[in-house]
GUVO-55546 format. One record per residue: residue number from 1; residue in three letters; z, x, y of N, C-alpha, C in turn. Coordinates in Angstrom, 3 decimals. Layout:
k|r|n_pz|n_px|n_py|ca_pz|ca_px|ca_py|c_pz|c_px|c_py
NUM|ALA|Z|X|Y|Z|X|Y|Z|X|Y
...
This chain:
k|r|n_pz|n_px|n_py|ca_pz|ca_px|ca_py|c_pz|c_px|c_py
1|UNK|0.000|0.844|-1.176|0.000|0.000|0.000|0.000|0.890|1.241
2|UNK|-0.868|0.551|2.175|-0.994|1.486|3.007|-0.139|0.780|4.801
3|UNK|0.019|2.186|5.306|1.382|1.753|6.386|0.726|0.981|7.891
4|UNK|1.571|0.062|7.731|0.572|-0.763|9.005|0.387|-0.415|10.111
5|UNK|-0.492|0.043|11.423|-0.456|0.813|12.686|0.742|0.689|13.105
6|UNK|0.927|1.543|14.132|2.239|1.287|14.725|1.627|0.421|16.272
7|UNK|2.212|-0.516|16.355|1.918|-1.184|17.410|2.213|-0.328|19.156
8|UNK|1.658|-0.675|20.118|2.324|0.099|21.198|3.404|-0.026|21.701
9|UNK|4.003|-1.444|21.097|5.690|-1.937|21.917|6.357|-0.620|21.036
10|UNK|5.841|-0.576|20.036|6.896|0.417|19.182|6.592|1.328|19.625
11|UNK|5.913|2.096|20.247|6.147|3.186|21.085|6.856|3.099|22.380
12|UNK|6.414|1.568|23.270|7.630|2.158|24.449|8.513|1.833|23.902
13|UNK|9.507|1.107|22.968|10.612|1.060|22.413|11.474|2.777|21.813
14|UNK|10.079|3.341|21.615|11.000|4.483|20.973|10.885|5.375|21.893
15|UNK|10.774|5.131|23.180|10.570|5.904|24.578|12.091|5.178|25.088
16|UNK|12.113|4.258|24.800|13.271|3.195|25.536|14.276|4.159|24.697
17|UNK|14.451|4.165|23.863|15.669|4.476|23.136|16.295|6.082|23.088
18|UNK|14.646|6.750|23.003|14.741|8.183|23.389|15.753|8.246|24.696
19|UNK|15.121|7.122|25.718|16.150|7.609|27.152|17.728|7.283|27.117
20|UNK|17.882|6.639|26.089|18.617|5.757|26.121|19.984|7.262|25.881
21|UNK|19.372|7.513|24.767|20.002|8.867|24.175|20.104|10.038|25.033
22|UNK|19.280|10.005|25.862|19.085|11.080|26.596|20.263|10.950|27.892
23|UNK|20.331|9.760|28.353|21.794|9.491|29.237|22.780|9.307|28.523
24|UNK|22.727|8.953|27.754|24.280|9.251|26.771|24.659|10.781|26.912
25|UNK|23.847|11.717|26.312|24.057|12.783|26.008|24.334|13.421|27.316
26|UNK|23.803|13.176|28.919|24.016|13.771|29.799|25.422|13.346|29.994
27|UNK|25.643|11.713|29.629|27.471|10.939|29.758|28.533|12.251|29.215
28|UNK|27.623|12.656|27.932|28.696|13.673|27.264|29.252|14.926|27.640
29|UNK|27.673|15.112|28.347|28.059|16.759|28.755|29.207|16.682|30.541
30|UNK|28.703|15.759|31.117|29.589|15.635|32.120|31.282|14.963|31.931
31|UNK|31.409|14.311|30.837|32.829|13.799|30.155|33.682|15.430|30.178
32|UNK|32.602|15.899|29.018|33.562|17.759|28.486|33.254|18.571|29.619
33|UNK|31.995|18.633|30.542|32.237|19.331|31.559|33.456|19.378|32.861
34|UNK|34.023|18.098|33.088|35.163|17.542|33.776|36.506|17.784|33.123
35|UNK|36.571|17.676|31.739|37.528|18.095|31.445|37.706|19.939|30.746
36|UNK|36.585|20.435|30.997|36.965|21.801|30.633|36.976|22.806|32.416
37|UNK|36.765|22.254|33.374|36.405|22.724|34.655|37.283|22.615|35.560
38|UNK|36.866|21.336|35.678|37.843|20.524|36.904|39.518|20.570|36.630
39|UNK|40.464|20.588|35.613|41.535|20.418|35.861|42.267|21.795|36.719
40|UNK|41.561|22.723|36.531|42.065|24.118|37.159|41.922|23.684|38.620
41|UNK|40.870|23.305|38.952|40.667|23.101|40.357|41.671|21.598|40.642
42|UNK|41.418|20.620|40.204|42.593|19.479|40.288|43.783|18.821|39.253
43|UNK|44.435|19.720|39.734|45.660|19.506|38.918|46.111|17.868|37.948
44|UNK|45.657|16.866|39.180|45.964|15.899|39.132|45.338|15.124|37.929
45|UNK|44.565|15.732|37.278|43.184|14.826|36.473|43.841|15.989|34.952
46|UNK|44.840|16.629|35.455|45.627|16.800|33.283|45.732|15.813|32.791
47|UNK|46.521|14.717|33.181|47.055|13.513|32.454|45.850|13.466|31.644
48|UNK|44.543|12.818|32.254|43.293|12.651|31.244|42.597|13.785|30.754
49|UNK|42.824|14.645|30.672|42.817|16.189|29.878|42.106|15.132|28.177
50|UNK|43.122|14.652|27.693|42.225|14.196|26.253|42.232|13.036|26.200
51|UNK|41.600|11.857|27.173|41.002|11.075|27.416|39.467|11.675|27.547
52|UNK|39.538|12.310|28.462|37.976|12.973|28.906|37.496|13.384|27.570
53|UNK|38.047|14.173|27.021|37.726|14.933|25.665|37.215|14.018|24.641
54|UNK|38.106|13.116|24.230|37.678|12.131|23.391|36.447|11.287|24.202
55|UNK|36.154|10.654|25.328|34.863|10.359|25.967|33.747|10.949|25.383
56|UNK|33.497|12.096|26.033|32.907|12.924|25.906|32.297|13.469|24.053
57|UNK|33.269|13.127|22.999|32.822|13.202|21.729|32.404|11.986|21.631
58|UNK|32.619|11.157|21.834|32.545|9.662|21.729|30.639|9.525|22.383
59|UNK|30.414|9.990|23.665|29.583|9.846|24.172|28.551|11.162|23.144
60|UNK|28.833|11.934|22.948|27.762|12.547|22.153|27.392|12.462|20.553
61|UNK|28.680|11.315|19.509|28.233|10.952|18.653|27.307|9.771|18.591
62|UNK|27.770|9.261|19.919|26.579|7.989|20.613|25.009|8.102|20.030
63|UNK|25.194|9.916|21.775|23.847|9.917|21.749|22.726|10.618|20.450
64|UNK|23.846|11.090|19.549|23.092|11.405|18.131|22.639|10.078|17.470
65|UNK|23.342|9.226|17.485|23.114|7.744|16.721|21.692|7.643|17.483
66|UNK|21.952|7.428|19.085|20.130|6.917|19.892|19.051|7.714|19.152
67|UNK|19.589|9.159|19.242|17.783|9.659|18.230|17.858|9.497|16.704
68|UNK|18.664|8.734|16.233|18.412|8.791|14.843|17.793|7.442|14.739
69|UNK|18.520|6.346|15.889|17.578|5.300|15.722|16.454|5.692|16.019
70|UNK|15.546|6.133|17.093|14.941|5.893|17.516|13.802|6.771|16.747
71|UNK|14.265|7.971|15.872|13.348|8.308|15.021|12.859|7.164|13.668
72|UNK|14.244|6.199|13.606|14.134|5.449|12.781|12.935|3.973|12.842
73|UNK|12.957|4.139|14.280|12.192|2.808|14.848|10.876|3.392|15.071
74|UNK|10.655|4.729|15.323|9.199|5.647|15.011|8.652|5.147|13.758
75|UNK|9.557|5.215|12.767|9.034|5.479|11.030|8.962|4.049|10.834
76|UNK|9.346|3.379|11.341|9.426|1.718|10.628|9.976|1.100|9.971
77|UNK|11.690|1.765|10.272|12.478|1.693|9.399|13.071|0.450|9.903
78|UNK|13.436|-0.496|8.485|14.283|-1.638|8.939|15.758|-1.818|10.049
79|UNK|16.567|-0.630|9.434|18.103|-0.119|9.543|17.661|0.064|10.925
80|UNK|16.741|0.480|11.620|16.789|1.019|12.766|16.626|-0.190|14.320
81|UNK|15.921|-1.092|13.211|15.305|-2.499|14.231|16.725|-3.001|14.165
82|UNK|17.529|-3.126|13.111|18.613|-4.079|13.297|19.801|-3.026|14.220
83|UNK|20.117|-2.199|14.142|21.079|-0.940|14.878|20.530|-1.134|15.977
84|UNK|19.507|-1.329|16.394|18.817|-1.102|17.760|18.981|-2.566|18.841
85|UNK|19.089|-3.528|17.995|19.154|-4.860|18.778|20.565|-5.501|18.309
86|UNK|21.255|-4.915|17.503|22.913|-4.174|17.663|23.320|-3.989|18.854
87|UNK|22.806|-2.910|19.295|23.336|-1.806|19.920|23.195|-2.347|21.198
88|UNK|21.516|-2.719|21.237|21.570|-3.513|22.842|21.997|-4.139|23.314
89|UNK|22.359|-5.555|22.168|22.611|-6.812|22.408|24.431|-6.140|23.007
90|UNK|25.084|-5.627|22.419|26.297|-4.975|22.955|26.379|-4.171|24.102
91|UNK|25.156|-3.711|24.627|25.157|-2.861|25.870|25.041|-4.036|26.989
92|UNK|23.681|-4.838|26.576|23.562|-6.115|27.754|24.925|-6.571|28.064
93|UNK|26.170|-7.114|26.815|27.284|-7.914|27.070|28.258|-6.478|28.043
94|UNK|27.996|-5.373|27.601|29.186|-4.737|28.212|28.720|-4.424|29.726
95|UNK|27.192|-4.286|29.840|26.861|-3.868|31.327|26.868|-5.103|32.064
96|UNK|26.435|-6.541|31.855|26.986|-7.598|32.492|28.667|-7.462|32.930
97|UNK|29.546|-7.615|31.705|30.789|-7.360|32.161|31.206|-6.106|33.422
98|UNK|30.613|-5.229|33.204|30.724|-3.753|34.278|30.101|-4.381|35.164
99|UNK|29.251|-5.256|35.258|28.256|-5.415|36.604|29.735|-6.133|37.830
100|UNK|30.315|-7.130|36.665|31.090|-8.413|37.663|32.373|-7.259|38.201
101|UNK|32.771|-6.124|37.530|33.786|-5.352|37.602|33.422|-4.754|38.717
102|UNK|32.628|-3.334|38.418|32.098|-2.812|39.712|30.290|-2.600|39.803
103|UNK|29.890|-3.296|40.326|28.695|-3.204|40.595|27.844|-1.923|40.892
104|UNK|27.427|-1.605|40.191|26.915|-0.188|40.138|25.248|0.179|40.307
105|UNK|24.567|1.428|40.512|23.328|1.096|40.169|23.165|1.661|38.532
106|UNK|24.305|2.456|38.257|24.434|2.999|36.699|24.377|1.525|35.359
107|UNK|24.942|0.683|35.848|25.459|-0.363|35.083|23.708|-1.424|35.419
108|UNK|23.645|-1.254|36.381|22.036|-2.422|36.522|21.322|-1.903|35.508
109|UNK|21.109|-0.371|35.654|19.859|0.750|34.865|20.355|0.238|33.375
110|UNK|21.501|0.340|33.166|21.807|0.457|31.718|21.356|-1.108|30.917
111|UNK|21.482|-2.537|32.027|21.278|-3.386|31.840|19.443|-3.730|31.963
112|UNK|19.134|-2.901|32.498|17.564|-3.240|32.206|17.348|-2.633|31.062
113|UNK|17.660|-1.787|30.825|16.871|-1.115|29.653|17.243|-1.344|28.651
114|UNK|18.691|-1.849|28.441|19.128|-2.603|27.180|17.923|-4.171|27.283
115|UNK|17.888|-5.033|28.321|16.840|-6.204|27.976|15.820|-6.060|27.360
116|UNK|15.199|-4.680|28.286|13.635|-3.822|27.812|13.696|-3.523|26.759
117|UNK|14.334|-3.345|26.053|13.946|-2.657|24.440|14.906|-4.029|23.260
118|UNK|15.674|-5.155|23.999|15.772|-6.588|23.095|14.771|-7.231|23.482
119|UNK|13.818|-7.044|24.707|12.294|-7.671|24.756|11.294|-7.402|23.362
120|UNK|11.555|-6.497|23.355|10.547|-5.440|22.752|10.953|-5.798|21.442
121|UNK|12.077|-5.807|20.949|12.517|-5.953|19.773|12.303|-7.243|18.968
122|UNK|11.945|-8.238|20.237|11.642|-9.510|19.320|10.481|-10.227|19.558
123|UNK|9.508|-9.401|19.654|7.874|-9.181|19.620|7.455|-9.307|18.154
124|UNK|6.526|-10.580|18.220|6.249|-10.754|17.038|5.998|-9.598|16.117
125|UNK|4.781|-9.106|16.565|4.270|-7.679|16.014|4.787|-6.512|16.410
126|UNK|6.157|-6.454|16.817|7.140|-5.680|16.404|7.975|-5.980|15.288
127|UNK|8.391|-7.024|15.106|9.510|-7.626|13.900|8.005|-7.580|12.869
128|UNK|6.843|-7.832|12.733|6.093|-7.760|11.920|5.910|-5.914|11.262
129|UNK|5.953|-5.283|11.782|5.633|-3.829|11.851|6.887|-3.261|10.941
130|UNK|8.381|-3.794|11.396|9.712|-3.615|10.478|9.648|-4.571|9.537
131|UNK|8.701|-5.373|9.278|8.960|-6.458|7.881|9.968|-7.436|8.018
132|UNK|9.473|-7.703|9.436|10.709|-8.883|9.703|9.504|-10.255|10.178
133|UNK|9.613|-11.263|9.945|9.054|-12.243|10.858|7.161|-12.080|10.348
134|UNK|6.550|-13.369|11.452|5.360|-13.200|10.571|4.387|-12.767|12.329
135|UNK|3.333|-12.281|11.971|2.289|-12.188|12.963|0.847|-13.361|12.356
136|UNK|0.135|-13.978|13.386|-0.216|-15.173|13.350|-1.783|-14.061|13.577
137|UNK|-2.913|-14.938|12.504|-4.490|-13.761|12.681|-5.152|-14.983|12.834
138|UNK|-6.232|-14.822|13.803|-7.556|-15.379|13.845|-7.892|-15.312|12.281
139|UNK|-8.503|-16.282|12.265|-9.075|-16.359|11.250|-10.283|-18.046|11.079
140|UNK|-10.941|-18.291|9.988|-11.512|-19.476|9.961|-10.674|-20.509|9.218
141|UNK|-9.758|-19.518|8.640|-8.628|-21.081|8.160|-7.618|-21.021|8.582
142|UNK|-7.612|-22.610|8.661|-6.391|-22.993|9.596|-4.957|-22.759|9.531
143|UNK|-4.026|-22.203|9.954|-2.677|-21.823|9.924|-2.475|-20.629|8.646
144|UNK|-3.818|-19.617|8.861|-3.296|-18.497|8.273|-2.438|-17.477|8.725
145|UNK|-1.694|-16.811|8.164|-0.637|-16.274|8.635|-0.620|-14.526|7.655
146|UNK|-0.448|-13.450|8.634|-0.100|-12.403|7.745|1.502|-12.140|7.870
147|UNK|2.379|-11.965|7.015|3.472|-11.639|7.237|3.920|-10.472|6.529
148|UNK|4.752|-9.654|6.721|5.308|-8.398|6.302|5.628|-8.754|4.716
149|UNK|5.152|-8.213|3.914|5.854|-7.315|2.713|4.526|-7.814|2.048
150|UNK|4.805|-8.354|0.340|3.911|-8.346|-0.503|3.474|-9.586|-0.502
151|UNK|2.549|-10.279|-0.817|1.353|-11.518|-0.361|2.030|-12.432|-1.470
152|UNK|2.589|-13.159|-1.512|2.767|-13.960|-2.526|1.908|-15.429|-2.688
153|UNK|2.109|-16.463|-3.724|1.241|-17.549|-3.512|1.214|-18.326|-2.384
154|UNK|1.972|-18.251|-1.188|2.219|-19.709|-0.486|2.070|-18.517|1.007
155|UNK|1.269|-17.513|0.817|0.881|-16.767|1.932|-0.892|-16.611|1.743
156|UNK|-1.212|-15.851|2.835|-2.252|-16.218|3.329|-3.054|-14.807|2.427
157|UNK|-4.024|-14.301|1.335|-4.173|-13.125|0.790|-5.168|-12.593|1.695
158|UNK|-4.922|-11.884|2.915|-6.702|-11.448|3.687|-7.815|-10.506|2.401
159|UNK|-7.011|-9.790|1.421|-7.856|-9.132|0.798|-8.952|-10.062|0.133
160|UNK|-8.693|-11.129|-0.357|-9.584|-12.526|-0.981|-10.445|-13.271|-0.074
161|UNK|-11.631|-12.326|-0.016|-12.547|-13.239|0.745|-12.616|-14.640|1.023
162|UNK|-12.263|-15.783|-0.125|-12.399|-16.688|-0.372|-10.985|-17.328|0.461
163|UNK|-10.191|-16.922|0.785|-9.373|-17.374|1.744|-10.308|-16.844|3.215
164|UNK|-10.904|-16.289|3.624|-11.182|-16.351|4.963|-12.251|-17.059|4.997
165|UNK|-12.905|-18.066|4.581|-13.807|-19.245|4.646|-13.285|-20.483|5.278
């Protein structure tokens, strides 16, 4: 069985997610950079000495998870479509909540791009591409349908000529 194109949402999706990872990972390095720097210079910021620390691991086992999805959502991996609209659907609820808290332009960014890639995620011929959901084909008969995995009787066979009549 041969692997179905990769559609283009699935590329900006795995551009979406690449960035996604990519500000995490900068979250991380500035978490451990603050707490390995700054307390010499401000005394006052020991107390969170291993608050910051733990952030900061926290934020870079994150941003390892973003490229593993997002290599995962490259390959067409199922685990990766569902982790991914996981992950967003939890970023949209927490950056709404941060929005009403303190209104930020960090918290807007984080909230578009979490929508942008649950847009993306529930694109027909994206959920078709992970073997989720069906994509709808021209065709000459009526309400044919290709859907992800193996063709069974009560699906549409395109290889059988005799169905596209």
């Amino acid at each position: 069985m041969s692997t179905p194109t990769r559609p283009f949402s699935v590329t900006v999706l795995v551009s979406l997610q690449v960035l996604v990872g990519v500000l995490t990972l900068l979250s991380a390095t500035a978490a451990l950079f603050v707490r390995m720097l700054l307390p010499e210079a401000f005394p006052q910021i020991r107390p969170f000495h291993m608050a910051l620390f733990t952030a900061g691991v926290v934020f870079l086992v994150l941003a390892v998870l973003d490229f593993v999805i997002a290599y995962g959502l490259w390959s067409g991996k199922r685990w990766a479509w569902v982790l991914s609209l996981v992950f967003s659907v939890l970023g949209v609820m927490s950056s709404i909540f941060s929005l009403f808290l303190r209104p930020r332009i960090g918290e807007f960014l984080a909230l578009v791009i979490d929508l942008a890639i649950v847009s993306y995620l529930i694109q027909p011929r994206v959920q078709a591409y992970f073997g989720r959901g069906a994509v709808a084909v021209e065709t000459t008969t009526p309400g044919a349908v290709i859907t992800a995995g193996e063709p069974t009787d009560d699906k549409v066979k395109l290889s059988d000529p005799s169905n596209l009549r």
